[in-house]
C-alpha positions in Angstrom: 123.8 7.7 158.2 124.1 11.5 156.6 120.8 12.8 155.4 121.3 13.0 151.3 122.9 15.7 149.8 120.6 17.9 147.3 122.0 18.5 143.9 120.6 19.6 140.6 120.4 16.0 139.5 118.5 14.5 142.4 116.2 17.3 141.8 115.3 17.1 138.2 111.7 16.1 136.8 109.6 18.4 139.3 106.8 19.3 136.6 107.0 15.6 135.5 106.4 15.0 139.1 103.6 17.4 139.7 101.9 16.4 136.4 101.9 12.7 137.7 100.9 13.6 141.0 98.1 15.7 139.3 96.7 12.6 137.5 97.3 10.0 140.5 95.3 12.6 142.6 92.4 12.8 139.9 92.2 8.8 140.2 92.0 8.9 143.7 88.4 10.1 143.3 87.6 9.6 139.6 85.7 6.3 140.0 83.7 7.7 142.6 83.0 11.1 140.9 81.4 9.1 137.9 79.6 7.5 140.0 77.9 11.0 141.4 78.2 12.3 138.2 76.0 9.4 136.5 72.8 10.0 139.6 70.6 11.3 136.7 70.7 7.9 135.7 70.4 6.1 139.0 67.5 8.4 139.7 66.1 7.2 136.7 66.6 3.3 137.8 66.6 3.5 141.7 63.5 6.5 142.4 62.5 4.9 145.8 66.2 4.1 147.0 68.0 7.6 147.2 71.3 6.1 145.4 73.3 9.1 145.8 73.4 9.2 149.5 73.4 5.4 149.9 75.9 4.7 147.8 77.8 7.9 149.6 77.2 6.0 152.8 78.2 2.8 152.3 81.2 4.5 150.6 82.5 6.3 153.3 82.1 4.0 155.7 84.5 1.7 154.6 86.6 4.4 153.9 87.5 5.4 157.3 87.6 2.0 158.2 90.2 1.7 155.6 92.2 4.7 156.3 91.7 4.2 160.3 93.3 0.9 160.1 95.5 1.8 157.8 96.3 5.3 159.5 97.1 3.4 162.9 99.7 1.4 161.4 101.2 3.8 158.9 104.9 3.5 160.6 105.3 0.2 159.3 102.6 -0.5 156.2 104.5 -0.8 152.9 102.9 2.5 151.2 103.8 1.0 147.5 101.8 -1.9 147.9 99.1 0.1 150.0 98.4 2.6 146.8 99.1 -0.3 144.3 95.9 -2.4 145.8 93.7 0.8 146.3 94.3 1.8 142.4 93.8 -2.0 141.2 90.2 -1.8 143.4 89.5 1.3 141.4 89.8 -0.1 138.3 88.1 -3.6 139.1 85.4 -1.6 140.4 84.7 0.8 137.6 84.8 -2.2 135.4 82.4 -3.5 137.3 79.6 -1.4 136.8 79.0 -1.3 133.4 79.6 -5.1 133.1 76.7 -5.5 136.1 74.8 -2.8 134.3 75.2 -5.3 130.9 74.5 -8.2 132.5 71.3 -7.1 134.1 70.1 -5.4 131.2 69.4 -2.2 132.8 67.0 -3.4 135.5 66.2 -1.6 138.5 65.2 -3.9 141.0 66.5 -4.3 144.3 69.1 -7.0 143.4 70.7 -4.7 141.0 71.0 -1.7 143.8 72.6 -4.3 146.2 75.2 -5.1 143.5 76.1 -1.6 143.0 76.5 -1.1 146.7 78.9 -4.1 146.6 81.1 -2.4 144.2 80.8 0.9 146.3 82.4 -1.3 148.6 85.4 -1.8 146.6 85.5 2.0 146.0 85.8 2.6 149.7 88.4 0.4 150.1 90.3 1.4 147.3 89.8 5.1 148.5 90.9 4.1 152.3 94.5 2.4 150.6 95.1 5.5 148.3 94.0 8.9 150.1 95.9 8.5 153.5 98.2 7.0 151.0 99.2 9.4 149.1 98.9 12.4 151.0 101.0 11.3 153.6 103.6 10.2 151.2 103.4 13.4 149.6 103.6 15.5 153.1 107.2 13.6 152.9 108.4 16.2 149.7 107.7 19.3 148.5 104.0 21.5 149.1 104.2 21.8 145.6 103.4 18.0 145.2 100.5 18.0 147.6 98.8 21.0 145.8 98.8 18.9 142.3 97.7 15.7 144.0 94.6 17.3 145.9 94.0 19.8 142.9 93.8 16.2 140.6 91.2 15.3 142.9 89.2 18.1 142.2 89.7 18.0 138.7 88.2 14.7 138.2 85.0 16.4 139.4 85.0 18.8 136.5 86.6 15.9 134.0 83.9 13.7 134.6 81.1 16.3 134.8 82.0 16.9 131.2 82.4 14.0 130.3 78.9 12.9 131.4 77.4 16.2 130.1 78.8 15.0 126.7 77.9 11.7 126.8 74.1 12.7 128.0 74.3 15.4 124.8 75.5 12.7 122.5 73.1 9.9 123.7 70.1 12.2 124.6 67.9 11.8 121.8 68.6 7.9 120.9 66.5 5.3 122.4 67.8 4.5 125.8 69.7 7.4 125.7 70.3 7.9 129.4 71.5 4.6 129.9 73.9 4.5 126.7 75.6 7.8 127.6 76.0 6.1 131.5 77.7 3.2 130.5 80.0 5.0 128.1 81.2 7.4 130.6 81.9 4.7 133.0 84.0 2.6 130.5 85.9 5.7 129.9 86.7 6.0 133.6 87.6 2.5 134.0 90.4 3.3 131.1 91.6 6.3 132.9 91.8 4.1 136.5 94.1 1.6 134.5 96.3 4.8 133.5 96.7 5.4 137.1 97.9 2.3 138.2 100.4 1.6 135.5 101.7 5.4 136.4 102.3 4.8 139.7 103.5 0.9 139.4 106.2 2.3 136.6 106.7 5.8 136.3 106.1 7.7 139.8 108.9 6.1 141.9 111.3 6.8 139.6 111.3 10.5 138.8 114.5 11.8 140.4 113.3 14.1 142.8 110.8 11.8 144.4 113.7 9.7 144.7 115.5 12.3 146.6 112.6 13.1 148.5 112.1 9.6 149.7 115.8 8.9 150.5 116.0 11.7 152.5 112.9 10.4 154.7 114.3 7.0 154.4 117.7 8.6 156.1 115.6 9.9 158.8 114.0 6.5 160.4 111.0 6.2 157.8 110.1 2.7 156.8 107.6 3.2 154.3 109.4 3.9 151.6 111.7 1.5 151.4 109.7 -0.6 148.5 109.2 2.6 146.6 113.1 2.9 146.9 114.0 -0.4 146.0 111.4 -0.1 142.8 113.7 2.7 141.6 116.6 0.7 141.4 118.2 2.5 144.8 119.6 0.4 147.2 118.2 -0.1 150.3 121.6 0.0 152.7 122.4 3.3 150.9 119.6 4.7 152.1 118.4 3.6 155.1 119.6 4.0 158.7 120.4 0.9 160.6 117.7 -1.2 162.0 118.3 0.4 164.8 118.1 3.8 164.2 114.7 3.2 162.2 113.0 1.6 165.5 114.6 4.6 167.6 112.7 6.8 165.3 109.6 5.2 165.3 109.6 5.3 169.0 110.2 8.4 169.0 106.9 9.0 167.1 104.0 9.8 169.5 100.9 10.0 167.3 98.8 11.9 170.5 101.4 14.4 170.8 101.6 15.0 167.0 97.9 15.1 167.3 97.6 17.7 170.5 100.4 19.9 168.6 98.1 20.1 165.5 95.0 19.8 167.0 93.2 22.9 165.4 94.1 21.9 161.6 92.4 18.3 163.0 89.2 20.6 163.9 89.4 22.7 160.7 89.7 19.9 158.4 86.5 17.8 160.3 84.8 20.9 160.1 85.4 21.8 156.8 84.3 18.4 155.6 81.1 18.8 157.5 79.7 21.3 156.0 80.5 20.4 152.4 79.0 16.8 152.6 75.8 18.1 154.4 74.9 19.6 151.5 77.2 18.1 148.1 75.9 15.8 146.7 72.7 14.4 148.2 71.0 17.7 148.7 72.3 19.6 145.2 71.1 16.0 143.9 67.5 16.0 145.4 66.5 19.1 147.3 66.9 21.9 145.3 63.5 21.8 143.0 62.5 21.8 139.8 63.7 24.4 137.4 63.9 25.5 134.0 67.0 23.6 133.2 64.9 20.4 134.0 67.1 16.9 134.0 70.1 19.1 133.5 70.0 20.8 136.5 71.5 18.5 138.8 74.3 17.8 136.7 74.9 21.7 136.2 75.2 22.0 139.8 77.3 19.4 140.2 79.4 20.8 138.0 79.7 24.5 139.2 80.6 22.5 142.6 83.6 20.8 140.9 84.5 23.8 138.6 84.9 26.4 141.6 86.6 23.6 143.9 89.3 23.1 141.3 90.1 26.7 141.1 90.1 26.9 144.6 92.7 24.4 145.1 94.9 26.5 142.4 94.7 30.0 144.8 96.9 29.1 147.3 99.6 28.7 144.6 99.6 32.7 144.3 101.7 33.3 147.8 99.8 36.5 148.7 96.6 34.6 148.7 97.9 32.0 150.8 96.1 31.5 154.0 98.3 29.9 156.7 97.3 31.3 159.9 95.9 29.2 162.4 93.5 31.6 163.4 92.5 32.9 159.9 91.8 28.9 158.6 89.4 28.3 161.6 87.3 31.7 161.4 87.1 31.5 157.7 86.3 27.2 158.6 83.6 28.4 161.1 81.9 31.0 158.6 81.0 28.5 156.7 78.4 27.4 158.1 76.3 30.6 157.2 75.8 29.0 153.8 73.1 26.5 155.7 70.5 28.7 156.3 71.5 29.7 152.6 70.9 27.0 150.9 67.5 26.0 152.5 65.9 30.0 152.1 67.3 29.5 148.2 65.9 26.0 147.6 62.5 27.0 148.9 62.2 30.1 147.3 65.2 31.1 145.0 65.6 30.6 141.8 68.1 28.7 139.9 70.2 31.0 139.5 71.2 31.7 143.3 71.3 28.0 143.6 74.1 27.7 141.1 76.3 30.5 142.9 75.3 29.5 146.0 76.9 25.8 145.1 79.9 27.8 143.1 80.6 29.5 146.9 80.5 26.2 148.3 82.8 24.3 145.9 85.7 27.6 145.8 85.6 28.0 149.6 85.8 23.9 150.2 88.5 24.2 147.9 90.8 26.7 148.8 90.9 25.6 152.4 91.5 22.0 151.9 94.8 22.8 149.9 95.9 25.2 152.7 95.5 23.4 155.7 97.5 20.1 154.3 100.0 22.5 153.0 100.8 24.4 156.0 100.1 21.3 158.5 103.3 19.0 157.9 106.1 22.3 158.0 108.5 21.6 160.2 108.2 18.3 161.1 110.4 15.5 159.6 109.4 12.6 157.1 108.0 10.1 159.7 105.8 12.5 161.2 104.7 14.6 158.3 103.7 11.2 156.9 101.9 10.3 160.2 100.2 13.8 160.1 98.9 13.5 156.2 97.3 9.9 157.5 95.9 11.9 160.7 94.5 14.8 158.4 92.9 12.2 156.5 91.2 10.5 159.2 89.6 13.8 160.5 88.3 14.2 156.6 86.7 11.2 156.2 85.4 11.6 160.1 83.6 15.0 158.8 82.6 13.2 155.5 80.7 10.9 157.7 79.0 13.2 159.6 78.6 15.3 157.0 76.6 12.6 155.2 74.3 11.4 158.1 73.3 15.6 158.4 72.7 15.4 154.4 69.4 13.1 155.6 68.1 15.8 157.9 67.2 17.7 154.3 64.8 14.8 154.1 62.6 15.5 157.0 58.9 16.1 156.2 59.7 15.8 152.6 58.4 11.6 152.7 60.7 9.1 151.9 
């Protein structure tokens, strides 16, 4: 079958597009971001357990096992149905927290932690159906799409610092305070998760130019679009090759060779994610001291992290500032890791002060290069494999989130547990 023609039609509702992708990519991560957001509390409740990097643990985990799975058989998994369960887990789960938080009446005990890492469980999951997800659906259209999604991401970072910041203000001086503001914040991100899901189950698939994009894919052997399709009212014979042609295609896709071809981005993006989750959250959560800023000071650098990655992610929109050299991404990947040695000179004996920019570097530069290597990645390839390649990205992420988590312990040596 011809590929589909572009016209001015097909390609109407690109800002509504971008705008949805925006907020689909902020609930990708908002559950789990009010989660990190809300440690002053769980410090409070949990002091012997080290709730931020357990929970970030257990979370992980079953999100590469998720996304591995998931990654493995992208070809042929129905993506609609993929992202539908993993934003439905998101909202169950943030529901869940405040209703076990209720229920228990704020206890701390041991039981209580286990249930919370039995809903981080649901937020892996959820994160393993949506991230690979999405991202490899949205390596199928334009850069443009893939810039708002992983810029929502960030942004839920700096939506829910805020929100917590506020809720802490507004709950800070009433008897439990800490506790009050908590569960607030989490209702309101168990709202916001419902928004998600309802956009994409309703709205997303039927904007025109995601239509286009994904019948042009659909023309060119991909079979994991075809329920996205066929909820936008578009026949499927219209816009699918022959059952024939879709197995040649898929055949024809070698994941290794894809792999070999893009082998550095694989490195730069495990790298990247390395050296960010060695130090955000657990150490900015634990490690850095006590200050002036006292109970706020974790939450402030949390925040200067998620403030300076979100403007990262909008610097590559400038074309001039655009890094896409292969060479350029790894030595500006590999430098980095300078900010180690950093970080461990400033916590011992720095002020606050350097902390924050320290954690502002961190956030931009984390950033900046996640948005330009899944940008430049997928050019040139067509929608089968770009798709393959967002889900292969992904994996190497997650694989660097992991490791990236087990090196956030080593802060903890000689410190006691």
């Amino acid at each position: 079958m011809t590929r589909p023609v572009t016209t001015g039609a097909e390609l109407q509702g690109k800002t509504s597009a971008m705008i949805v992708c925006w907020l689909l990519g902020n609930g990708s991560l908002f559950v789990w971001n009010s989660m990190l957001t809300a440690v002053d509390y769980y410090l409070t409740l949990f002091p012997w357990y080290h709730p931020t990097r357990v929970f970030t643990v257990v979370y992980v985990l079953f999100t590469l096992g998720t996304s591995s799975i998931l990654a493995y058989n992208e070809a042929t998994v129905n993506t609609r149905k993929r992202n539908l369960i993993g934003y439905l887990l998101f909202f169950l789960s943030a529901l869940s927290i405040p209703i076990v938080d209720l229920a228990t009446s704020g206890d701390g005990g041991l039981a209580t932690f286990i249930g919370l890492c039995s809903i981080v469980v649901l937020f892996g999951l959820g994160d393993g159906c949506v991230e690979g997800g999405m991202l490899g659906d949205l390596s199928l259209m334009c850069p443009e799409f893939i810039q708002s999604s992983l810029a929502g991401g960030s942004a839920s970072g700096v939506l829910t610092s805020v929100l917590r910041l506020s809720t802490k203000g507004v709950f800070e001086n009433s008897k439990n305070g800490l506790r009050k503001g908590a569960i607030m914040f989490l209702v309101i991100s168990a709202l916001f998760e419902l928004l998600c899901l309802l956009l994409y189950a309703f709205v997303f698939a039927k904007i025109p130019v995601v239509k286009y994009y994904r019948s042009k894919v659909a023309s060119e052997g991909s079979k994991t679009v075809v329920a996205d399709l066929a909820s936008a009212g578009v026949k499927r014979q219209e816009n699918e090759m022959s059952e024939e042609g879709l197995n040649d295609k898929v055949e024809r896709l070698n994941r290794m060779q894809l792999l070999l071809e893009n082998k550095d981005y694989a490195v730069i993006a495990f790298l990247e994610s390395v050296l960010t989750y060695s130090i955000f959250p657990g150490f900015l959560a634990e490690d850095t001291g006590k200050h002036g800023l006292g109970t706020w000071y974790v939450l402030v650098l949390l925040a200067m992290f998620n403030v300076l990655d979100l403007l990262g992610r909008y610097i590559p929109m400038v074309e001039t500032l655009k890094l896409e050299s292969r060479r350029g991404l790894m030595i500006a990947t590999v430098s980095r890791f300078a900010l180690v040695p950093a970080f461990y000179f400033t916590a011992k004996y720095g002020d606050q002060g350097w902390m924050i920019l320290l954690t502002s570097l961190l956030g931009l530069s984390h950033g900046y290069l996640t948005v330009c290597y899944f940008i430049v990645a997928p050019r040139g390839y067509k929608g089968p494999e770009q798709n393959a390649l967002g889900n292969l990205l992904t994996i190497f992420v997650l694989g660097g989130l992991v490791i990236g988590i087990a090196l956030d312990w080593q802060w903890l040596i000689g410190k006691g547990w």
